[in-house]
Structures are given as structure tokens and as C-alpha cells.
MILO-536921 format. One record per atom (N, C-alpha, C): atom name; x, y, z; residue in three letters; residue number from 1. Coordinates in Angstrom, 3 decimals, decimal comma. Each point is the difference from the previous one (the first is absolute). Layout:
N
REC  name      east     north        up  resn  resi
REC    CA         X         Y         Z   Ala   NUM
...
//
This chain:
149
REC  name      east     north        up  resn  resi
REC     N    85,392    -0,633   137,075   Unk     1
REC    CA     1,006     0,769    -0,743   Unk     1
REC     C     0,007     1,443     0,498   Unk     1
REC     N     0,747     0,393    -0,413   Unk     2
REC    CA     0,292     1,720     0,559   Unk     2
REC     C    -1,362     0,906    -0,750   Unk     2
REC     N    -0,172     1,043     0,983   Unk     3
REC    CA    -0,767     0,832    -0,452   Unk     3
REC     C     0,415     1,062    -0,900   Unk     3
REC     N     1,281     0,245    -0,332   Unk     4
REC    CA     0,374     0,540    -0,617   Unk     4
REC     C     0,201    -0,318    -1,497   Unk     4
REC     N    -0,857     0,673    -0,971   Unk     5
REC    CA     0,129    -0,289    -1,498   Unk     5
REC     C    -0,303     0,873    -0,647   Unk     5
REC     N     0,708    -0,014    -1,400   Unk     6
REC    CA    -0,184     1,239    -1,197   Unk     6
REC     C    -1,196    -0,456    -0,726   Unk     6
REC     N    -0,613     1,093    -0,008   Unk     7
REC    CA    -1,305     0,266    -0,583   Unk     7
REC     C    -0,154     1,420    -1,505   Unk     7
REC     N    -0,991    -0,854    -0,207   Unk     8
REC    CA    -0,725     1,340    -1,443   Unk     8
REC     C     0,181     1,089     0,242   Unk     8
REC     N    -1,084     0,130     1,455   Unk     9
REC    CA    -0,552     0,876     0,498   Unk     9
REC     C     1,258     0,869     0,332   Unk     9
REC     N     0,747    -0,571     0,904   Unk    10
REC    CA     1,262     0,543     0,500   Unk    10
REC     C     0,618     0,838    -1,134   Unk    10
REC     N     0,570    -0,661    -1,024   Unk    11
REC    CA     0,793     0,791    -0,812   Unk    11
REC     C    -0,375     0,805    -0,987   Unk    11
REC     N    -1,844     0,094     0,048   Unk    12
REC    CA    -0,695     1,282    -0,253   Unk    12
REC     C    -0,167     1,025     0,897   Unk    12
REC     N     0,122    -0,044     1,154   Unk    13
REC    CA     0,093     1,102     0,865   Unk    13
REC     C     1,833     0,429    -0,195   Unk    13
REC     N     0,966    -0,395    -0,467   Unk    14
REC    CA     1,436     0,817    -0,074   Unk    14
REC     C     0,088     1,134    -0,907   Unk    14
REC     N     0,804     0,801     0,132   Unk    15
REC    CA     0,085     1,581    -0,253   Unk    15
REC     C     0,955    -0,797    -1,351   Unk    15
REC     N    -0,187     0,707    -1,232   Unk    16
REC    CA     1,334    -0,321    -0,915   Unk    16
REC     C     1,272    -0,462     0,395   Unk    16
REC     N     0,170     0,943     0,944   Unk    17
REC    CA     1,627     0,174     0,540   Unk    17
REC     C     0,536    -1,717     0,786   Unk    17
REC     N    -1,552    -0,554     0,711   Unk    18
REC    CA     0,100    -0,922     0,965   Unk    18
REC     C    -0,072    -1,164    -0,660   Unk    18
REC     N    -0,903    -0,079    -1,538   Unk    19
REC    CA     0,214    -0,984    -0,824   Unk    19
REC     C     1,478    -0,185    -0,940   Unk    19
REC     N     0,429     1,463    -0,211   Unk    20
REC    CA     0,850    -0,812    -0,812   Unk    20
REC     C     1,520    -0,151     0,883   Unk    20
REC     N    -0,243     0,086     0,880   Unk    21
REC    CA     1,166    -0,694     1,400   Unk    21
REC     C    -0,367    -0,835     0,440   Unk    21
REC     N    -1,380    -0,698     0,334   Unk    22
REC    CA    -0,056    -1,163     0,708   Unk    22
REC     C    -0,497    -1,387    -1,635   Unk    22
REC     N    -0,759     0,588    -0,900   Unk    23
REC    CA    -0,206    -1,152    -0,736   Unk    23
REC     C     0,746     0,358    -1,498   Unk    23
REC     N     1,112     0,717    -0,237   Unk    24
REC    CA     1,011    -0,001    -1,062   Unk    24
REC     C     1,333     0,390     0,543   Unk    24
REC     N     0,004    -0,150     1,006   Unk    25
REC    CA     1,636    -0,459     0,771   Unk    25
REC     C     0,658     1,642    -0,337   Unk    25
REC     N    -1,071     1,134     0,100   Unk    26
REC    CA     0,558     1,320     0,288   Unk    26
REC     C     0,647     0,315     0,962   Unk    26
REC     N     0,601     1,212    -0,015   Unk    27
REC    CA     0,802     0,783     0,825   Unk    27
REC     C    -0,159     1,703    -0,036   Unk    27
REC     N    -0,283     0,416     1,168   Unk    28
REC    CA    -0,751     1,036     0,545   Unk    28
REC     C     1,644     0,796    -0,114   Unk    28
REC     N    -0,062     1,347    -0,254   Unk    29
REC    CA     0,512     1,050     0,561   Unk    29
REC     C     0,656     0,543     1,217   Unk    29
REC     N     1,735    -0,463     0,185   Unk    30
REC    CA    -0,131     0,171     1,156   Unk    30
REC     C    -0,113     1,550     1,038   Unk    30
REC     N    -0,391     0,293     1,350   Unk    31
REC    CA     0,229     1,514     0,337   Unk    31
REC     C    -1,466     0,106    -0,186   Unk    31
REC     N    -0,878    -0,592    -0,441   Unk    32
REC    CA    -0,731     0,463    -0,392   Unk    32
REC     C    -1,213    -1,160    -0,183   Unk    32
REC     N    -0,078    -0,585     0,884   Unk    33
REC    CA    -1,036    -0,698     0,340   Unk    33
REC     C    -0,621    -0,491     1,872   Unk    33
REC     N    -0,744    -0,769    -0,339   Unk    34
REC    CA    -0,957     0,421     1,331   Unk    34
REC     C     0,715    -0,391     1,541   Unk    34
REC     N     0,671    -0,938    -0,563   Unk    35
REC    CA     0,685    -0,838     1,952   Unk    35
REC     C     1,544     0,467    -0,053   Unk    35
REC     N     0,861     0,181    -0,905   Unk    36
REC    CA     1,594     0,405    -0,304   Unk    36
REC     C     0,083     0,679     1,559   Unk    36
REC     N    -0,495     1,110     0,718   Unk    37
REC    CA     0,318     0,226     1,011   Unk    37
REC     C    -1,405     0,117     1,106   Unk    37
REC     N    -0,513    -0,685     0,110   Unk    38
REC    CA    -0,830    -0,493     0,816   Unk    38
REC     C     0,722    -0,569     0,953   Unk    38
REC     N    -0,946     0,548     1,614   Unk    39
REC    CA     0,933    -1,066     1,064   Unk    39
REC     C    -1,070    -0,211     1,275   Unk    39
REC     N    -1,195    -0,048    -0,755   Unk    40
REC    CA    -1,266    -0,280     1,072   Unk    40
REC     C    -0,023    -1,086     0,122   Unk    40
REC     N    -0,447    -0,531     1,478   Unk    41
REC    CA     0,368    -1,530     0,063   Unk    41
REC     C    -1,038    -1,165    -0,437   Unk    41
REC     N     0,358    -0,555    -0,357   Unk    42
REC    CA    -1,472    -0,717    -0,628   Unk    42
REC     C     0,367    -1,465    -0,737   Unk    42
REC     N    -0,791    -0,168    -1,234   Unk    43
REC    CA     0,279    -1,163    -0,708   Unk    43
REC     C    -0,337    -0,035    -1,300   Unk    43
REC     N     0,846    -0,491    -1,087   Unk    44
REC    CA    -0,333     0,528    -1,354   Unk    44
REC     C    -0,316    -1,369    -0,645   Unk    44
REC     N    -1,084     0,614    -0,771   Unk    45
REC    CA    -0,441    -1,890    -0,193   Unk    45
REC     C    -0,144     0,020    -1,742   Unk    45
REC     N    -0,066    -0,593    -1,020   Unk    46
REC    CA    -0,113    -0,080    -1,481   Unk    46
REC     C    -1,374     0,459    -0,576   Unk    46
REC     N    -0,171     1,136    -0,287   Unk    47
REC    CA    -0,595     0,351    -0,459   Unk    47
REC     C    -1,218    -0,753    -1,060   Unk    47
REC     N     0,470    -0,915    -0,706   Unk    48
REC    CA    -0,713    -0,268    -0,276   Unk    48
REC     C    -0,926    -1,727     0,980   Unk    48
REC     N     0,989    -0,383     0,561   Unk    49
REC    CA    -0,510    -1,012     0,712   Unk    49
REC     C    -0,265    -0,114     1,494   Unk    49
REC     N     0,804     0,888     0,610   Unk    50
REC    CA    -0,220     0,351     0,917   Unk    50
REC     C     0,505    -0,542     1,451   Unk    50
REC     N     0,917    -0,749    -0,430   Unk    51
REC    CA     0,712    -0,884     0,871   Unk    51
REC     C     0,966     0,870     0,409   Unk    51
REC     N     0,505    -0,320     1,102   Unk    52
REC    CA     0,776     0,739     0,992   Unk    52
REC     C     1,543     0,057    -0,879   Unk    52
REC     N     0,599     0,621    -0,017   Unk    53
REC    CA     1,445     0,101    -1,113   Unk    53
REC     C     1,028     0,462     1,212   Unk    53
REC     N     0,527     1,204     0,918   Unk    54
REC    CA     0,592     0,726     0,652   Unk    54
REC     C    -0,477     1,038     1,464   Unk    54
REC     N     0,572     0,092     0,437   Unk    55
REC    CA    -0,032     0,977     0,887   Unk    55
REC     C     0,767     1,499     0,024   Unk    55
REC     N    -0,827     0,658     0,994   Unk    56
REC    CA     0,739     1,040     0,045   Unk    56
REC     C     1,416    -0,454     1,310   Unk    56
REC     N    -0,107    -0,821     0,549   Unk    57
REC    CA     1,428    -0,851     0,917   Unk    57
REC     C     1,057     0,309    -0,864   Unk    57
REC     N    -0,395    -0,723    -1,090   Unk    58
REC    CA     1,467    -0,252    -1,185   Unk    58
REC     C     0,119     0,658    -0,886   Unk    58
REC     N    -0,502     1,219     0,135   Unk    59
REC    CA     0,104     1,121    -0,582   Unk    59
REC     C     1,266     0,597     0,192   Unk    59
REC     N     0,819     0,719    -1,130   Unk    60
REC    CA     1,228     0,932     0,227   Unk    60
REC     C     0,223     0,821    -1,390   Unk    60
REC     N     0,704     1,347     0,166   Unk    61
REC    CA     0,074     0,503    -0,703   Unk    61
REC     C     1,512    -0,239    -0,801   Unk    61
REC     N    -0,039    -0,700    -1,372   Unk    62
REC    CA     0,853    -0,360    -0,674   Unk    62
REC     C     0,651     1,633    -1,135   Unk    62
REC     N    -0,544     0,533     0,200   Unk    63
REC    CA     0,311     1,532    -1,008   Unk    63
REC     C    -0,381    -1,113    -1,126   Unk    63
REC     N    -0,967    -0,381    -0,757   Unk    64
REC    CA     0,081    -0,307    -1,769   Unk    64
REC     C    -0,942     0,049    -0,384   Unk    64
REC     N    -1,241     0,925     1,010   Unk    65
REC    CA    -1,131     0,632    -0,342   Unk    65
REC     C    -1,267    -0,976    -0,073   Unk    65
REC     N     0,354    -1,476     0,148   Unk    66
REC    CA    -1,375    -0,823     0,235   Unk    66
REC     C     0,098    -0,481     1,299   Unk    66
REC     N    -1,389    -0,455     0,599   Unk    67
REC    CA    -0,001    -0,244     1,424   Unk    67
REC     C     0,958    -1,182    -0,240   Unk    67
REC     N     0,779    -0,469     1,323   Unk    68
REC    CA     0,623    -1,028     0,451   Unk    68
REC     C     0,305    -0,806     1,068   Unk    68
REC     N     0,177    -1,654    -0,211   Unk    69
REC    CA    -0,795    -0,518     1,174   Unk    69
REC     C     1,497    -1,028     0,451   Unk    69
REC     N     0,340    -0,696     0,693   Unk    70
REC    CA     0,692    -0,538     0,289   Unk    70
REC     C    -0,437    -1,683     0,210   Unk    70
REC     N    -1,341     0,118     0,014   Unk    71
REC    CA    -0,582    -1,553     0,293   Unk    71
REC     C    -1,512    -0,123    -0,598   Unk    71
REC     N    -0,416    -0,885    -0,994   Unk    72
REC    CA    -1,476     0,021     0,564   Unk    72
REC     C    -0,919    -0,322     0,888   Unk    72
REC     N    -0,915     0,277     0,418   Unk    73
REC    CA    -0,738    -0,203     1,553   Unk    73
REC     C    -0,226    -1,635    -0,244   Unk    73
REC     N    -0,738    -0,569    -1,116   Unk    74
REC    CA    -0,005    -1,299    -0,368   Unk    74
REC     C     0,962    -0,267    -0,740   Unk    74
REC     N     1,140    -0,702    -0,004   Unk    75
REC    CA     0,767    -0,569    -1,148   Unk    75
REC     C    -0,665    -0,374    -0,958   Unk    75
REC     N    -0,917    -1,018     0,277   Unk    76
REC    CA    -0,916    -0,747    -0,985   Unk    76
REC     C    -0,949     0,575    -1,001   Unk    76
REC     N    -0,278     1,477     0,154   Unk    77
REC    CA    -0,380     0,371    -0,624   Unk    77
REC     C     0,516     1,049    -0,979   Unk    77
REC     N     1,469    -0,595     0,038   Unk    78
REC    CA     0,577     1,011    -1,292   Unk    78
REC     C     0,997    -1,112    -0,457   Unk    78
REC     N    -0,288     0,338    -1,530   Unk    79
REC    CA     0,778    -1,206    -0,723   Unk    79
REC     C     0,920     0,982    -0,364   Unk    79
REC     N     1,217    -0,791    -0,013   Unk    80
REC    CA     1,135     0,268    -1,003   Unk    80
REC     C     0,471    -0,310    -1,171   Unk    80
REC     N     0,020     0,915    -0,907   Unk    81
REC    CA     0,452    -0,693    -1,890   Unk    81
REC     C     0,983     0,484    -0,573   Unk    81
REC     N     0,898    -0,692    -0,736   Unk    82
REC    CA     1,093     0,866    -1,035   Unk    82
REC     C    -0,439     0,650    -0,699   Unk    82
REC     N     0,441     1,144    -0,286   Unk    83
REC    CA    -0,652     1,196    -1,013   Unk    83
REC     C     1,414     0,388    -0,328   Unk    83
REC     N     0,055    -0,031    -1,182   Unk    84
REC    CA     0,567    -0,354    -1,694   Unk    84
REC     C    -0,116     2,048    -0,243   Unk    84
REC     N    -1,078     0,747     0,295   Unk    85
REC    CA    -0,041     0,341    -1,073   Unk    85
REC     C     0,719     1,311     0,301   Unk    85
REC     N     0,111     0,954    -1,453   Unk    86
REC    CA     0,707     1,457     0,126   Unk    86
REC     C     1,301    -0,214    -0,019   Unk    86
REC     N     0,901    -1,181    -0,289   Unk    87
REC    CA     1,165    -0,416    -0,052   Unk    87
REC     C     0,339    -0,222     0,785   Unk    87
REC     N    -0,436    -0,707     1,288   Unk    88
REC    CA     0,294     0,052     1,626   Unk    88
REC     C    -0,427    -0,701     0,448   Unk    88
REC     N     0,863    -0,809     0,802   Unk    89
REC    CA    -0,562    -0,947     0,499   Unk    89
REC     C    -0,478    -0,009     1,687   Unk    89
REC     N    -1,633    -0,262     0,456   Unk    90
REC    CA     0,098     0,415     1,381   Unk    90
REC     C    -1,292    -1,100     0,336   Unk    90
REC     N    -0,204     0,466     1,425   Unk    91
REC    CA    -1,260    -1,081     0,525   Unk    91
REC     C    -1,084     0,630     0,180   Unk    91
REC     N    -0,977     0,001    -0,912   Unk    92
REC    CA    -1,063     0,441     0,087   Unk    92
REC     C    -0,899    -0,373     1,443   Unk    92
REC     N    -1,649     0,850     0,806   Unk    93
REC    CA    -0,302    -0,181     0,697   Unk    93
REC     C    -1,278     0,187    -0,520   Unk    93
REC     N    -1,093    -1,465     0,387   Unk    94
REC    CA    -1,084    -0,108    -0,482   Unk    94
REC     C    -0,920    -0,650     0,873   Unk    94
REC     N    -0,938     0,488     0,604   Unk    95
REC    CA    -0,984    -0,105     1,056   Unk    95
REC     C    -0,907    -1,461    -0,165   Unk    95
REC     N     0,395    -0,803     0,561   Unk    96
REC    CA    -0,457    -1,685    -0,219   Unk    96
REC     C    -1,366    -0,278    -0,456   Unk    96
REC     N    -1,404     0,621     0,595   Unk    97
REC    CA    -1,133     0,158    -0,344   Unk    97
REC     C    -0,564     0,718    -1,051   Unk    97
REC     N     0,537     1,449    -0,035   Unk    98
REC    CA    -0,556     0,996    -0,860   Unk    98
REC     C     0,715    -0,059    -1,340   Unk    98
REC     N     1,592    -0,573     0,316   Unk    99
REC    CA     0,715     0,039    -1,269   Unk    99
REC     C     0,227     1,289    -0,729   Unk    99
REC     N     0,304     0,918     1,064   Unk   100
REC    CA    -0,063     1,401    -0,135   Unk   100
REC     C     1,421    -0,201    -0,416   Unk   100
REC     N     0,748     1,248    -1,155   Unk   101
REC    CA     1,331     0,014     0,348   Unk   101
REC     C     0,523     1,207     0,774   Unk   101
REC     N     0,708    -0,650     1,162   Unk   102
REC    CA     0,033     1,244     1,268   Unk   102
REC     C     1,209     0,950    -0,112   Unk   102
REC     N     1,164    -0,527    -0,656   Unk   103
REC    CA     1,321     0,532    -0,511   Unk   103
REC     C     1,194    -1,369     0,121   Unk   103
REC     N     0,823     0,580     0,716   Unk   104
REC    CA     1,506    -1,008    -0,112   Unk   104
REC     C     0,626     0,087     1,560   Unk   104
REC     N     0,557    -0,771     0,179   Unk   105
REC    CA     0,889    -0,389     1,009   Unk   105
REC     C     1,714    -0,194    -0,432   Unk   105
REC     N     0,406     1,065     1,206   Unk   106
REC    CA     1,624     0,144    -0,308   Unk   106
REC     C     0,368    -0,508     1,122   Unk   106
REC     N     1,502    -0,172     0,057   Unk   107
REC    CA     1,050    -0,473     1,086   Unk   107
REC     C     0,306     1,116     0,775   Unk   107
REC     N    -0,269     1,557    -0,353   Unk   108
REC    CA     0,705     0,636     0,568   Unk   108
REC     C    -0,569     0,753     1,124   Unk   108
REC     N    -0,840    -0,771     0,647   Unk   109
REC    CA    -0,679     0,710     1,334   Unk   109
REC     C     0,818    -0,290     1,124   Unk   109
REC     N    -0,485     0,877     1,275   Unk   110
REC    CA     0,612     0,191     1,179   Unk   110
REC     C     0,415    -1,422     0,008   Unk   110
REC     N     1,344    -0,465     0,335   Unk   111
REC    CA     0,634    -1,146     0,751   Unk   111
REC     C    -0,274    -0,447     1,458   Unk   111
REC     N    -0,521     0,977     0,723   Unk   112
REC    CA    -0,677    -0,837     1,422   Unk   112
REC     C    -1,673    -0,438    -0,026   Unk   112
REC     N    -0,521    -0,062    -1,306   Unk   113
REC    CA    -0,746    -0,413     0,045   Unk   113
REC     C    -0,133    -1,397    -1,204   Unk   113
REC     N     1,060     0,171    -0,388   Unk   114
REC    CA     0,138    -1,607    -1,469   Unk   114
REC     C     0,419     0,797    -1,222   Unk   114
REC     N     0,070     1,002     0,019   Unk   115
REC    CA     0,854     0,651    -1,126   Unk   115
REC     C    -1,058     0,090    -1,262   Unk   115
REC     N    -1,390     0,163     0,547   Unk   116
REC    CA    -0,966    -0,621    -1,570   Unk   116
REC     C    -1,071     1,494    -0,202   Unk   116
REC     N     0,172     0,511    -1,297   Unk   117
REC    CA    -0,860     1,587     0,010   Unk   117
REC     C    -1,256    -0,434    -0,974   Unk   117
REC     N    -1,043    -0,281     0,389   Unk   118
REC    CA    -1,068    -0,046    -0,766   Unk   118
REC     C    -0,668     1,407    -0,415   Unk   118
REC     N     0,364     0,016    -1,129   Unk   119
REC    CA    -0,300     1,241    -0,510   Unk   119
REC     C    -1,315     0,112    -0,770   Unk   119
REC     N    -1,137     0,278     0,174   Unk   120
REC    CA    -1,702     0,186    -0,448   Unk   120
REC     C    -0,329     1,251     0,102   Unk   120
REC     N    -1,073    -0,280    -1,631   Unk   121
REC    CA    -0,526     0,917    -0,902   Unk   121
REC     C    -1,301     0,276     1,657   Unk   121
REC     N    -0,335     1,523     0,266   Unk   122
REC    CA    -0,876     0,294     0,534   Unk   122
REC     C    -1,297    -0,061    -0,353   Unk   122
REC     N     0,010    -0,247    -1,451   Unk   123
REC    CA    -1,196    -0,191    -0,641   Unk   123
REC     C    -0,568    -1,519    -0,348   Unk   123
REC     N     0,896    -0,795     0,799   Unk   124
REC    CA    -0,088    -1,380     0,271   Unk   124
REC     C    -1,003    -0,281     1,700   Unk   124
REC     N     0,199     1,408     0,539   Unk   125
REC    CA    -0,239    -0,673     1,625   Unk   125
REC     C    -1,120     1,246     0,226   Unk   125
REC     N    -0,695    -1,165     0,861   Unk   126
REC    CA    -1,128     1,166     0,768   Unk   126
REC     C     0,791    -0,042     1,742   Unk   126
REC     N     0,013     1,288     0,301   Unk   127
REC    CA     0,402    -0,201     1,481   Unk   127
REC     C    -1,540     0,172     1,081   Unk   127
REC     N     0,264    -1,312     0,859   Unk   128
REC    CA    -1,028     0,387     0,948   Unk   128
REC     C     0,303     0,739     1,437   Unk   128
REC     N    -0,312     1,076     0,514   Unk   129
REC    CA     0,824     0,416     1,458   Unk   129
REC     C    -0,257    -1,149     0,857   Unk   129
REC     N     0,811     0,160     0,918   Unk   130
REC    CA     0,357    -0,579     1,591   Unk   130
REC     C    -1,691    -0,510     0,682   Unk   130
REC     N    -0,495     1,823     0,143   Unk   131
REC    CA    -1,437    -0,366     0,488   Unk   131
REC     C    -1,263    -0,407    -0,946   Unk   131
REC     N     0,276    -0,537    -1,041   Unk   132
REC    CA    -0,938    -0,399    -0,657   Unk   132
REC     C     0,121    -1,360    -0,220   Unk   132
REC     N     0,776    -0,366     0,044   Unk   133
REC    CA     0,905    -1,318    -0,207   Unk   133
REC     C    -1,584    -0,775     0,604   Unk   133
REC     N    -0,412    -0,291     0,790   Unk   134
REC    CA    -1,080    -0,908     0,815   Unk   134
REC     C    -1,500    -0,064    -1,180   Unk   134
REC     N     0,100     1,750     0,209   Unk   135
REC    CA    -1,376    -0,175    -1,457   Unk   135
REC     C    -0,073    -0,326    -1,252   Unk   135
REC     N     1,301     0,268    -0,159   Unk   136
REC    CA     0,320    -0,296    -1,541   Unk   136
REC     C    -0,016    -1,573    -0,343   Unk   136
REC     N     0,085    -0,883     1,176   Unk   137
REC    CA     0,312    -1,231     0,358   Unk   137
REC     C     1,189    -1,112    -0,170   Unk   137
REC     N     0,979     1,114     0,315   Unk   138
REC    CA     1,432    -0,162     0,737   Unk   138
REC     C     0,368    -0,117     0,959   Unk   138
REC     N    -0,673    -0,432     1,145   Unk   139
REC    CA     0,250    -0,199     1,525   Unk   139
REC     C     0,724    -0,996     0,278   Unk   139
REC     N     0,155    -0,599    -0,711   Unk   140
REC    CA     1,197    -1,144     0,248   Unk   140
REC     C     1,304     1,151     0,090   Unk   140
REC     N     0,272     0,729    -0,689   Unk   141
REC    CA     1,249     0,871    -0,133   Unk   141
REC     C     0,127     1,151     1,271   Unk   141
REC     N    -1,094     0,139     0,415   Unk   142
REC    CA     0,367     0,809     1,376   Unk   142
REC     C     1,141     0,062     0,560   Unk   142
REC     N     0,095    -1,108     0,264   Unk   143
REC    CA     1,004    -1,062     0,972   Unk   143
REC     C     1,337     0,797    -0,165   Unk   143
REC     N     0,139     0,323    -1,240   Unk   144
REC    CA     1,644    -0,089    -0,521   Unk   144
REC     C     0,344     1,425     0,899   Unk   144
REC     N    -0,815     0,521    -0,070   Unk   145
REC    CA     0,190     1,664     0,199   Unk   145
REC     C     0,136     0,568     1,473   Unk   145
REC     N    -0,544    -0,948     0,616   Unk   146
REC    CA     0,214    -0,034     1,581   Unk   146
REC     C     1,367     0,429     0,424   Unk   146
REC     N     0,008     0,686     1,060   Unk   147
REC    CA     1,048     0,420     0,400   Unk   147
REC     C     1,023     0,924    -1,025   Unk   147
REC     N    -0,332     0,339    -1,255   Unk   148
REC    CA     1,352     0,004    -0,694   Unk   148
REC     C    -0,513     1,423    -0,694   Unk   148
REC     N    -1,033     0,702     0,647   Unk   149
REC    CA    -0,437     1,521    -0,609   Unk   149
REC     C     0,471     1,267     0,484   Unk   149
//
């Protein structure tokens, strides 16, 4: 099975801010949190589980103040759900292992890339850089970054 799983331990090491966005389906502040304009290249993985979620590849700046992604690096590891709530109806984004809630997914991203804006709470993702990627034990992800820095 995957090495990736939510733990005790894990969601005793989160900051307030990181619990009540990843395990009560919060929402961070936008302008004003940690990745919204971040553009170091790297890989952002779920904070609490630790599985690979995005890149900095599919990274773009949407102006709506949370980081935004156009793809996840694993499909498989982000579920999609109807979310009902706030009078609105949208598709929630929830990290397959950790069961983190990461934010929502809209239609209205760049069109040359599938038209899809994954929009996530920064306090959902740990980013790992480019050159750490190997120690951190992400070397499978190297790969992606080749040529494209």
C-alpha cells in the first residue's frame, strides 16, 4: 500500500490555521497566505500526509489570492466531492491519503491547458524545493523538472 497516510502524530504537529483548513474543511485568507505568490520550483505535497499533490510546472497566477494549479502531479491522489455548502454549489478538493481538505476546483482556468483552476488553502501544502526533492525522498519527481527551469 502507499506510504502515504494520516496520522495522530501528523495532525499534532499542524499550526491552528493548518488544522482548521485541512481537518474542518477551512479556508485561509486570501493575499495573505504562504504559496498565493510563490514561484520556486518544486513540489507541494499534503501536509498532513505527505503525498505528492502539485507542482510548481502547473503553477499560475490566477489573481484570487490562493496558490493555483492547473493539474495535479498525481490525479489519484486528489479526490473530488460536491460541496453543498455556503449556498453554493462547487467541487471540493481532498487529498486521497491524508483526507486533508485542500480547497475546490473551478472550470475557469487557462484553456490551453483543460480549462481546470485548482484553487488550495496554503495551509494545506508543505512545499518541497527542486534541490531537495531527492532528500526529502522525492526523486522520482526530479524528472519532471528537467529541461523546463
Amino acid at each position: 500500500m502507499a506510504k502515504y497516510t494520516k496520522s495522530a502524530e501528523a495532525i499534532a504537529q499542524l499550526s491552528p490555521e493548518q488544522f482548521q483548513v485541512t481537518q474542518r474543511s477551512g479556508t485561509e485568507r486570501p493575499f495573505q497566505n504562504e504559496f498565493w505568490d510563490h514561484d520556486e520550483p518544486g513540489l507541494y505535497v499534503d501536509i498532513v500526509s505527505g503525498e505528492p499533490l502539485f507542482t510548481s510546472l502547473d503553477k499560475f497566477d490566477s489573481h484570487c489570492g490562493w496558490p493555483s494549479f492547473t493539474k495535479p502531479v498525481v490525479p489519484e491522489h486528489v479526490e473530488e466531492l460536491v460541496d453543498t455548502s455556503h449556498g453554493m454549489r462547487r467541487v471540493e478538493v481532498r487529498s486521497l491519503h491524508g483526507d486533508s481538505h485542500l480547497g475546490h476546483v473551478f472550470d475557469d482556468g487557462p484553456k490551453a491547458t483543460g480549462g481546470l483552476r485548482y484553487c488550495i488553502n496554503s495551509a494545506s501544502l508543505r512545499f518541497i524545493p527542486l534541490d531537495e526533492l531527492e532528500s526529502e525522498g522525492y526523486g522520482d519527481y526530479v524528472k519532471l523538472f528537467e529541461g523546463k527551469e
